[in-house]
PDBQT receptor file of N, H, CA, C and O in Angstrom, charges set to zero:
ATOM      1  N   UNK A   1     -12.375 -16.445   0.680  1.00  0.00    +0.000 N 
ATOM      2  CA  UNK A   1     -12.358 -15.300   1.602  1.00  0.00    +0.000 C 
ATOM      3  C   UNK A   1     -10.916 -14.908   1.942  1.00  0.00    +0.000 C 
ATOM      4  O   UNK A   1     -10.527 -13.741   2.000  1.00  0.00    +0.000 OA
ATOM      5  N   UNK A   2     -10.205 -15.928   2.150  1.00  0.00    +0.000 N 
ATOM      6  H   UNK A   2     -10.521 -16.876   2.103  1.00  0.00    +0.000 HD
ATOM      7  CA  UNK A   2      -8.588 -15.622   2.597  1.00  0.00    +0.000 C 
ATOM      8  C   UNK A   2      -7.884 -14.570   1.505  1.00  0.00    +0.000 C 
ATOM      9  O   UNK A   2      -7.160 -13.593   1.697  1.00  0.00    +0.000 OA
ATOM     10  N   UNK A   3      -8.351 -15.121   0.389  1.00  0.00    +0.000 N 
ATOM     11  H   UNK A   3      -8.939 -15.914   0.233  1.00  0.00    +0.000 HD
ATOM     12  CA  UNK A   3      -7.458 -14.903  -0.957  1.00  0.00    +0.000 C 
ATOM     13  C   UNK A   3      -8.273 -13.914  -1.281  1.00  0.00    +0.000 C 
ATOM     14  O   UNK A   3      -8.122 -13.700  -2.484  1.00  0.00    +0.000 OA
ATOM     15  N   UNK A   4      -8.921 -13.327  -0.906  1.00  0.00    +0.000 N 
ATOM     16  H   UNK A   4      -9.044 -13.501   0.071  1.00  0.00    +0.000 HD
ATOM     17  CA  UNK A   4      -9.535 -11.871  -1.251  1.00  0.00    +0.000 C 
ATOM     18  C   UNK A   4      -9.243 -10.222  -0.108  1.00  0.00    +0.000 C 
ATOM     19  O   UNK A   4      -9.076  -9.005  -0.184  1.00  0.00    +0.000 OA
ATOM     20  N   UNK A   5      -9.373 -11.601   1.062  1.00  0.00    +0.000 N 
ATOM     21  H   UNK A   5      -9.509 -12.589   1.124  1.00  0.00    +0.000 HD
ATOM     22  CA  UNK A   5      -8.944 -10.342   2.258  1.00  0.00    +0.000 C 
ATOM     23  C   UNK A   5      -7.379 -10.359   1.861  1.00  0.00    +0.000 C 
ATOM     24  O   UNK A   5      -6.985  -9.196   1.771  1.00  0.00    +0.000 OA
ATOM     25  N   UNK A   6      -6.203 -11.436   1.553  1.00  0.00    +0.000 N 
ATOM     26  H   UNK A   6      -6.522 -12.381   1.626  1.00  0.00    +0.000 HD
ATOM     27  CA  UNK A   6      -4.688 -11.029   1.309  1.00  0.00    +0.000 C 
ATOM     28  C   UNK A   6      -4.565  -9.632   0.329  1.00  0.00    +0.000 C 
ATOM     29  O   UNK A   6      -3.794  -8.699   0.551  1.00  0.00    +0.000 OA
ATOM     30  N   UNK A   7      -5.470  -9.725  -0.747  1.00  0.00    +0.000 N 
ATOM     31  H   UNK A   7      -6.097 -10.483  -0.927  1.00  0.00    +0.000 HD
ATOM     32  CA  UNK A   7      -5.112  -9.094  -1.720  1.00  0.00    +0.000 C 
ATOM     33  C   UNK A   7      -5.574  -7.531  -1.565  1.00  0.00    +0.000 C 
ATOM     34  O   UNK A   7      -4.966  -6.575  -2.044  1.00  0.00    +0.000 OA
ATOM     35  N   UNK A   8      -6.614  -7.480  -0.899  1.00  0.00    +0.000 N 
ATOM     36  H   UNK A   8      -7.108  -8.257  -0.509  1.00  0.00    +0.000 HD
ATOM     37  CA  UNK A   8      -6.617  -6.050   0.300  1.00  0.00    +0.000 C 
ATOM     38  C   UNK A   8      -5.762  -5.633   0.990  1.00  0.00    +0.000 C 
ATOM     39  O   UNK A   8      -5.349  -4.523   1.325  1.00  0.00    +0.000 OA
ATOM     40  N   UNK A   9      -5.589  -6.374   1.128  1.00  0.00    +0.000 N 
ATOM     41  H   UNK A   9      -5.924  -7.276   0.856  1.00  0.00    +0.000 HD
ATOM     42  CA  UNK A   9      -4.374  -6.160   2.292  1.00  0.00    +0.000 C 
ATOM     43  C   UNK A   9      -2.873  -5.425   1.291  1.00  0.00    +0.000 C 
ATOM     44  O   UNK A   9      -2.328  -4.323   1.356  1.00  0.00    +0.000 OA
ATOM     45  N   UNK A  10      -2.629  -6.574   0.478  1.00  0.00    +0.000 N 
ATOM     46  H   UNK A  10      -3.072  -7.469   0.425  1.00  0.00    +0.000 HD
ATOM     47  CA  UNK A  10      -1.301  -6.115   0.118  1.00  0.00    +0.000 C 
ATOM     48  C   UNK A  10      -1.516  -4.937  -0.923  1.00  0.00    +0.000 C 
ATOM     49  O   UNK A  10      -0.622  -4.400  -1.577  1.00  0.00    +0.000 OA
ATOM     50  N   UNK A  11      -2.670  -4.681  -0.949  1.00  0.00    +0.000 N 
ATOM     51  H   UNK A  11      -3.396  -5.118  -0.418  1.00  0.00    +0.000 HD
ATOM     52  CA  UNK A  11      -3.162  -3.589  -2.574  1.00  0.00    +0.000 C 
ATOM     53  C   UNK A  11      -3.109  -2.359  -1.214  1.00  0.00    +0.000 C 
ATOM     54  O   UNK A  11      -2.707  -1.265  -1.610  1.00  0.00    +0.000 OA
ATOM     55  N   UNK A  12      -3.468  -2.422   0.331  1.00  0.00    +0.000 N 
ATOM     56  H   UNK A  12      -3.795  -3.311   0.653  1.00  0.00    +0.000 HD
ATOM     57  CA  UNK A  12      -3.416  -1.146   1.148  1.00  0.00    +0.000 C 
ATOM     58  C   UNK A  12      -2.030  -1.163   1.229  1.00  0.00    +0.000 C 
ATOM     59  O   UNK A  12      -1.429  -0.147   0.879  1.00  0.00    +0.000 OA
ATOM     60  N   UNK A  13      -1.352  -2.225   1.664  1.00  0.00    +0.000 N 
ATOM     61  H   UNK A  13      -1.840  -3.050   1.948  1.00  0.00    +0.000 HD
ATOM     62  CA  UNK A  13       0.058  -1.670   1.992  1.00  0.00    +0.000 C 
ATOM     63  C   UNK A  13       1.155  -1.028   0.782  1.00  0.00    +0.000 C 
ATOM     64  O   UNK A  13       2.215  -0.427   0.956  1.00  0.00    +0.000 OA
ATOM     65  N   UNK A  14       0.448  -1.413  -0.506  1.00  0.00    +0.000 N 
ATOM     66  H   UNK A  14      -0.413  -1.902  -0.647  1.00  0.00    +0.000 HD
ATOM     67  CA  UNK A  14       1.432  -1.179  -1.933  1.00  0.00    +0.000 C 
ATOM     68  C   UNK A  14       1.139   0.586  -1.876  1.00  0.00    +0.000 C 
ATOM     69  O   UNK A  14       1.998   1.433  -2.126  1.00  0.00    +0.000 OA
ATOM     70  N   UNK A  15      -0.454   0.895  -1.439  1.00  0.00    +0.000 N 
ATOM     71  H   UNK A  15      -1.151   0.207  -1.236  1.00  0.00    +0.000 HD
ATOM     72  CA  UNK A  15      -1.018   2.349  -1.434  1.00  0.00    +0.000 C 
ATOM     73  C   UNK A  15      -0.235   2.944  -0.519  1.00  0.00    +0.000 C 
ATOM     74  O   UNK A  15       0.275   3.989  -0.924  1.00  0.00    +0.000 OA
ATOM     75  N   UNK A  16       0.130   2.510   0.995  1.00  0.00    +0.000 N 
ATOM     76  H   UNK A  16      -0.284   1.662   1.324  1.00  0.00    +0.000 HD
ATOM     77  CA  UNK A  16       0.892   3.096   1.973  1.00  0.00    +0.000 C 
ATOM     78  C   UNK A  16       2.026   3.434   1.584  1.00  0.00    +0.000 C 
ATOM     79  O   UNK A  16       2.578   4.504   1.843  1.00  0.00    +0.000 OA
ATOM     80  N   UNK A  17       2.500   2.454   0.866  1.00  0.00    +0.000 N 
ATOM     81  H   UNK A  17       2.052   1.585   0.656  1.00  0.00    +0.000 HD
ATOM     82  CA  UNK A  17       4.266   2.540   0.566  1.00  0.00    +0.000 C 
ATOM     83  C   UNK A  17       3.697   3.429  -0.545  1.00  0.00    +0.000 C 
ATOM     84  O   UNK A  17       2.607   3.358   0.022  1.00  0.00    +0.000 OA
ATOM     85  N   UNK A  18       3.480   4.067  -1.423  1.00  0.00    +0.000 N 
ATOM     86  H   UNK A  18       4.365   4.124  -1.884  1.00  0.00    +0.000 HD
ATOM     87  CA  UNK A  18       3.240   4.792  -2.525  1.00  0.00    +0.000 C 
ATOM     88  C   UNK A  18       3.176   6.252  -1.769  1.00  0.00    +0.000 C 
ATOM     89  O   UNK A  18       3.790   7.277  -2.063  1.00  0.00    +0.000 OA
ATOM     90  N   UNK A  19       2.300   6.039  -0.770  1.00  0.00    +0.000 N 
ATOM     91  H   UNK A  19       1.802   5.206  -0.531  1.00  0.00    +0.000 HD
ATOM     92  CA  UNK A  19       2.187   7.657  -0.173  1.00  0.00    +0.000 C 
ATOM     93  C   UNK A  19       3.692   8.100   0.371  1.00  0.00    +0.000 C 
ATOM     94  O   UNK A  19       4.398   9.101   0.248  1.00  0.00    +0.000 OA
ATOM     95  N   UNK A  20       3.785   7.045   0.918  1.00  0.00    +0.000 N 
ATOM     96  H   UNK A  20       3.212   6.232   1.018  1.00  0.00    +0.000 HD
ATOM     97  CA  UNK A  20       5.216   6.955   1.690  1.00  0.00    +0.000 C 
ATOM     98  C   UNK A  20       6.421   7.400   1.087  1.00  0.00    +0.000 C 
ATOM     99  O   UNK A  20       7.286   7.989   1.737  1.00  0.00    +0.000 OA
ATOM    100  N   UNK A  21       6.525   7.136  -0.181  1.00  0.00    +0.000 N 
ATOM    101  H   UNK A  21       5.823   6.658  -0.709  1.00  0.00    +0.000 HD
ATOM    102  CA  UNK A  21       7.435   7.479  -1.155  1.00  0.00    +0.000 C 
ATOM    103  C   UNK A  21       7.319   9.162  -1.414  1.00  0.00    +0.000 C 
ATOM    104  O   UNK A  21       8.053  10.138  -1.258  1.00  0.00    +0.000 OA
ATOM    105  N   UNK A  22       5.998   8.899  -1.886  1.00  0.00    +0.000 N 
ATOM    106  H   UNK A  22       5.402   8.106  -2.013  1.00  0.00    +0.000 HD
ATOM    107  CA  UNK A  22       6.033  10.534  -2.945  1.00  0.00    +0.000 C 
ATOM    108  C   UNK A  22       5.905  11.506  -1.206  1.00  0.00    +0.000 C 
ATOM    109  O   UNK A  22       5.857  12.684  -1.558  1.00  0.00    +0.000 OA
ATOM    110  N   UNK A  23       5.856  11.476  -0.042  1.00  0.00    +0.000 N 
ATOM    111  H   UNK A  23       5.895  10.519   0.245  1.00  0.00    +0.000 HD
ATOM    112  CA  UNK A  23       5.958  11.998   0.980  1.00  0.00    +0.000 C 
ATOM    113  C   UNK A  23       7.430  12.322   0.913  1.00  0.00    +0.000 C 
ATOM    114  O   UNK A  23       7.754  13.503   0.787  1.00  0.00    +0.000 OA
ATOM    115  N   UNK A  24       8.338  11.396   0.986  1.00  0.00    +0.000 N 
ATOM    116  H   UNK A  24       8.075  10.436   1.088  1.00  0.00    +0.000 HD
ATOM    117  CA  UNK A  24       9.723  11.531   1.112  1.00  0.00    +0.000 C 
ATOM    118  C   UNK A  24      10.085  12.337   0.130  1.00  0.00    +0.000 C 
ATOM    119  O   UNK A  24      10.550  13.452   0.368  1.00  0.00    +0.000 OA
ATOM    120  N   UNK A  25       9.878  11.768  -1.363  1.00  0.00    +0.000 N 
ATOM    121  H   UNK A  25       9.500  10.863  -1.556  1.00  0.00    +0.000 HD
ATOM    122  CA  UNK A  25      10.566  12.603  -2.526  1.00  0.00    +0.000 C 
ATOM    123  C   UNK A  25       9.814  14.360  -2.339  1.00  0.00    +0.000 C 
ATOM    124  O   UNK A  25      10.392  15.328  -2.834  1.00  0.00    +0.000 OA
ATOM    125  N   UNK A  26       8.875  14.464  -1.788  1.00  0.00    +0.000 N 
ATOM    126  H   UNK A  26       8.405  13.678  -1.386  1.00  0.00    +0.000 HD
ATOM    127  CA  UNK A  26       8.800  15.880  -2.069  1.00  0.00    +0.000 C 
ATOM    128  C   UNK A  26       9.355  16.660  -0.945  1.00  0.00    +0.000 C 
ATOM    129  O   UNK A  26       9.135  17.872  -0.949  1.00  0.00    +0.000 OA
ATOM    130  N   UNK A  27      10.161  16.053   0.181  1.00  0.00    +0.000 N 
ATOM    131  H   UNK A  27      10.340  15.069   0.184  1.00  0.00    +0.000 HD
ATOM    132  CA  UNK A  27      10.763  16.658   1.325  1.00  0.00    +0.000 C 
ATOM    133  C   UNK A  27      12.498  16.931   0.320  1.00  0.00    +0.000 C 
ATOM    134  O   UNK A  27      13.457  17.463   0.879  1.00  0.00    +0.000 OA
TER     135      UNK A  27
């Protein structure tokens, strides 16, 4: 369970930082 909720976790925050990026580059 641990090792399934981490990998949610870091697969949402890799998605956040991704939005996060192409947000910046198109400003």
């Amino acid at each position: 369970m641990c090792i399934i909720s981490k990998k949610i976790i870091v697969s949402y925050m890799l998605h956040r930082l991704g939005s996060t990026i192409q947000e910046v580059s198109q400003m």
